[in-house]
C-alpha positions in Angstrom: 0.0 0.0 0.0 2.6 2.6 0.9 4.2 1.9 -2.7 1.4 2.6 -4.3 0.6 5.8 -2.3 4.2 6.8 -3.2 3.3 6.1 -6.8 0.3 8.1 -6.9 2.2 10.9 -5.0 5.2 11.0 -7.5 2.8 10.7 -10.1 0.7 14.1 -8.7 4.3 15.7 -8.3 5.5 15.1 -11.6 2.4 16.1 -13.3 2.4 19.5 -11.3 6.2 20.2 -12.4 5.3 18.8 -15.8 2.1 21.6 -16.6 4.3 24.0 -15.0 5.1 26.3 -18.4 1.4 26.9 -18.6 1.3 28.4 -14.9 1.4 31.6 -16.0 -2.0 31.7 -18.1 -4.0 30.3 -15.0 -4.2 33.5 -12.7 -6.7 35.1 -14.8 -9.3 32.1 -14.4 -8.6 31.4 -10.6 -11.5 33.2 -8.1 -10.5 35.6 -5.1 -10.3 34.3 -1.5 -13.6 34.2 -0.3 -12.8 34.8 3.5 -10.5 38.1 2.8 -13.9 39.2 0.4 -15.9 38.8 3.6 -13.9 39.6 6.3 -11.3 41.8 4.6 -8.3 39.7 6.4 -6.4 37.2 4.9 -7.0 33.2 5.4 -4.9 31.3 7.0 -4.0 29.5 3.5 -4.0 33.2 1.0 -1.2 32.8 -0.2 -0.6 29.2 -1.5 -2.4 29.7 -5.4 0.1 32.7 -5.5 3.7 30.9 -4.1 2.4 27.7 -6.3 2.4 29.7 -9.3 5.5 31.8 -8.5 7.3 28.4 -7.9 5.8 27.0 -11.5 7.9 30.1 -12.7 10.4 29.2 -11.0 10.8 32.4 -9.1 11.7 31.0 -5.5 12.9 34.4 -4.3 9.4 36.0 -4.8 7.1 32.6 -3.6 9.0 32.7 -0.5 9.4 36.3 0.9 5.8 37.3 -0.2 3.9 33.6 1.1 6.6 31.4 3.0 4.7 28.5 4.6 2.9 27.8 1.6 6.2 27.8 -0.5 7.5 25.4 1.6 5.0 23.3 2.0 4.6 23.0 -2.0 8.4 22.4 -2.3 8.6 19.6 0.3 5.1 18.1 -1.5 7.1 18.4 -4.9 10.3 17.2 -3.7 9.2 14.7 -1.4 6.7 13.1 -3.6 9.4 12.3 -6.5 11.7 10.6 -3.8 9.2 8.5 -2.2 8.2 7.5 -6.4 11.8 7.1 -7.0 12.1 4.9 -3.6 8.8 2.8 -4.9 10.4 2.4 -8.4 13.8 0.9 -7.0 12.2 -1.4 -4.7 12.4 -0.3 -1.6 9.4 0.6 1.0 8.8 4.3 1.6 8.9 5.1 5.2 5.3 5.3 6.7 4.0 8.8 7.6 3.1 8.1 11.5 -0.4 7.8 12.0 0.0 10.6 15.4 2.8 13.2 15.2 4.2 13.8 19.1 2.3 16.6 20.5 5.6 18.8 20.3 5.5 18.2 16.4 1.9 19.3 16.3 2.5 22.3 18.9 5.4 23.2 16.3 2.8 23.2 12.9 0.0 25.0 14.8 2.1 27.8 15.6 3.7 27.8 11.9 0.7 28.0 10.5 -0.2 31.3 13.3 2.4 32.9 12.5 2.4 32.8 8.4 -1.3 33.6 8.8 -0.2 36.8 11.0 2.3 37.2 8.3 0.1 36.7 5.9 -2.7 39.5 7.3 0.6 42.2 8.2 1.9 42.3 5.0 -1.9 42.6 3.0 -1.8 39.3 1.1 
C-alpha cells in the first residue's frame, strides 16, 4: 500500500512540475479568497495559489518572501513526492507517515501556521 501511495504521489508531483510552463496563463481564471472578500483579512491558506504559481515560474525568491509557509510546503510536496516514487520504483518501501505526530511536532505546525497567517494579514496578502 505505501508503494502505491508513493506512486500516486510522485505521479501528482511530476504532473504538477510537468504543466508547469502553462502556470502563467491560470491566474486570470482562478476566483478571489472568499474569506478576505468577507472579512477583509487574509486566510490562513491566501497565499498558496500565489507561491504555487510563483514556484511554476520558478521564481523561489518571490514565492517565498511574499507567502513562506505555503512555498515550503509545495516544495517539500514536490520534492518529497518524487523521492518517495523514486524509492517505490527501486524497490524499496517508503517510510510510513506516522499515523500521530508527538504533541511537540503538532505544537510546532499549529504555531507555523499562526504565525504565516499573522504574516500573511501584516503584509496585506
Amino acid at each position: 500500500m505505501r508503494r502505491q501511495i508513493a506512486l500516486l504521489w510522485g505521479g501528482a508531483a511530476a504532473a504538477l512540475i510537468a504543466v508547469s510552463p502553462w502556470a502563467s496563463e491560470l491566474p486570470g481564471g482562478l476566483w478571489g479568497c472568499t474569506f478576505k472578500a468577507l472579512t477583509g483579512f487574509a486566510c490562513p491558506t491566501c497565499g498558496t495559489t500565489r507561491a504555487a504559481l510563483a514556484l511554476a515560474r520558478f521564481d523561489f525568491s518571490t514565492a517565498l518572501t511574499h507567502y513562506p509557509l505555503p512555498t515550503l510546503a509545495w516544495v517539500v510536496f514536490l520534492v518529497g513526492g518524487l523521492i518517495a516514487a523514486a524509492m517505490a520504483l527501486a524497490g524499496r518501501t517508503p517510510p510510513a507517515i506516522p499515523s500521530r505526530l508527538p504533541d511537540w511536532a503538532r505544537a510546532a505546525i499549529a504555531g507555523a501556521l499562526f504565525l504565516n497567517w499573522i504574516y500573511s494579514i501584516a503584509t496585506g496578502v
